[in-house]
C-alpha positions as CSV (number, residue, x, y, z in Angstrom):
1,X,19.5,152.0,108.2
2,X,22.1,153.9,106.9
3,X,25.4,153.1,104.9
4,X,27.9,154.7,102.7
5,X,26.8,158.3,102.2
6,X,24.4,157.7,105.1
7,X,21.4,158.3,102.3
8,X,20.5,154.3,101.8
9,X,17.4,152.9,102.8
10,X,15.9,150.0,104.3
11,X,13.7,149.3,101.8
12,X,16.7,150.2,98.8
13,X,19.0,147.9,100.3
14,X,16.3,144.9,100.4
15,X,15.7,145.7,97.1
16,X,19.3,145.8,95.9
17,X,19.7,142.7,98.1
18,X,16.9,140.8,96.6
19,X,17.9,142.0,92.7
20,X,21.4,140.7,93.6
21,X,19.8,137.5,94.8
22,X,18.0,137.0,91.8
23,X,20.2,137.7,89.5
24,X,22.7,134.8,91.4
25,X,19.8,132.1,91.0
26,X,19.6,133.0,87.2
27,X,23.3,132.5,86.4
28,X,23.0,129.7,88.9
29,X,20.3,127.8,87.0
30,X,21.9,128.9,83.6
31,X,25.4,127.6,84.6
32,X,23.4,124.3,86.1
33,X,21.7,124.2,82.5
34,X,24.7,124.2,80.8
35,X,26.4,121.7,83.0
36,X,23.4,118.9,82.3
37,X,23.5,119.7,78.4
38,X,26.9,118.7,78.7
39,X,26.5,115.8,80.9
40,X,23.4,114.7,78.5
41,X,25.8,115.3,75.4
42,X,28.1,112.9,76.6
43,X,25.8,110.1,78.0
44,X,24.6,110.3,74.5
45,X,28.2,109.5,73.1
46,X,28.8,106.8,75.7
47,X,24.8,104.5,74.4
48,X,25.7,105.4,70.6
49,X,29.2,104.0,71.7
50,X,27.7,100.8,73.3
51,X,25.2,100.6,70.7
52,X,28.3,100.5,68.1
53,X,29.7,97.5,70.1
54,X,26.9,95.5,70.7
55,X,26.2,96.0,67.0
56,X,29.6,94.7,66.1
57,X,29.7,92.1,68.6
58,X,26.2,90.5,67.1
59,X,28.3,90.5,63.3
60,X,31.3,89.4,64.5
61,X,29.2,86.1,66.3
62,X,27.1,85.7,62.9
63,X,30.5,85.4,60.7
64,X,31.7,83.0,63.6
65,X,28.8,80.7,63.5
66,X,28.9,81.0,59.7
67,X,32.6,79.7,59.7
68,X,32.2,77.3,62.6
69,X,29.3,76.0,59.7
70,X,31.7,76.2,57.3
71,X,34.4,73.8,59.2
72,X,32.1,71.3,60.2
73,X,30.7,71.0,56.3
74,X,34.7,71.1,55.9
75,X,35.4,68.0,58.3
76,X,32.4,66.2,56.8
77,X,33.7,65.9,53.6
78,X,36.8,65.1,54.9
79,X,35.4,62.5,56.6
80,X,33.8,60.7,53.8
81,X,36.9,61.1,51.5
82,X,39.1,59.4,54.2
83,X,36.5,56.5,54.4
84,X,36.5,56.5,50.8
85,X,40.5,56.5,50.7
86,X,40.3,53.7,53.5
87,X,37.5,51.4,51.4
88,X,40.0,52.1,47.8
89,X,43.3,51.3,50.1
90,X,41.4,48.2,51.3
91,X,40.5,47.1,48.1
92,X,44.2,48.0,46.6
93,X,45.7,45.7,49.4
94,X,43.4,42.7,49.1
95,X,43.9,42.9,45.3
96,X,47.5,42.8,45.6
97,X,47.4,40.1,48.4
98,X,45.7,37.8,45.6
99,X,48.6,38.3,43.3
100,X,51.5,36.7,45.5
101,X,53.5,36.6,42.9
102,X,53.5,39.9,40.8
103,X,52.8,42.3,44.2
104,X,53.5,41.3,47.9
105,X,52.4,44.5,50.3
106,X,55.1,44.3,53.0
107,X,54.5,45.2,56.9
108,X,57.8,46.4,58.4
């Protein structure tokens, strides 16, 4: 086969062909090498990202369950001081229901 200057080869141009042919799967593979580094780099970002939130989610329900703890302790006390109040208030009014004449507790 002849081209160009008519002084080409078979043989030359399979070679040339086959040099070219390597040469495209090396940048190929390089260019598909850099493209999964990248892709890795950022699948990397997006777990340490998750990992972040699932990290801040378990804190934010430990703090929640502590103050949820916190209000029922809250409530309890409150509880017993109200039945306390009620019991004194109680007392107070039968106390001053004896004395008819000095207090009178009036209903209106």
């Amino acid at each position: 086969m002849m081209l160009l200057d008519g002084k080409m080869e078979d043989k030359q141009l399979v070679d040339i062909l086959s040099t070219f042919k390597e040469e495209i799967v090396h940048e190929f593979r390089h260019q598909m090498s850099i493209q999964r580094e990248d892709f890795q780099h950022k699948l990397d970002l997006v777990v340490e990202g998750h990992q972040m939130l699932a990290e801040t989610l378990e804190r934010t329900r430990v703090e929640l369950k502590d103050d949820i703890q916190g209000i029922g302790r809250s409530v309890a006390v409150i509880e017993v001081k109200t039945d306390s109040l009620s019991t004194d208030l109680a007392a107070h009014r039968a106390d001053t229901e004896a004395h008819h004449g000095v207090y009178r507790v009036k209903e209106s």
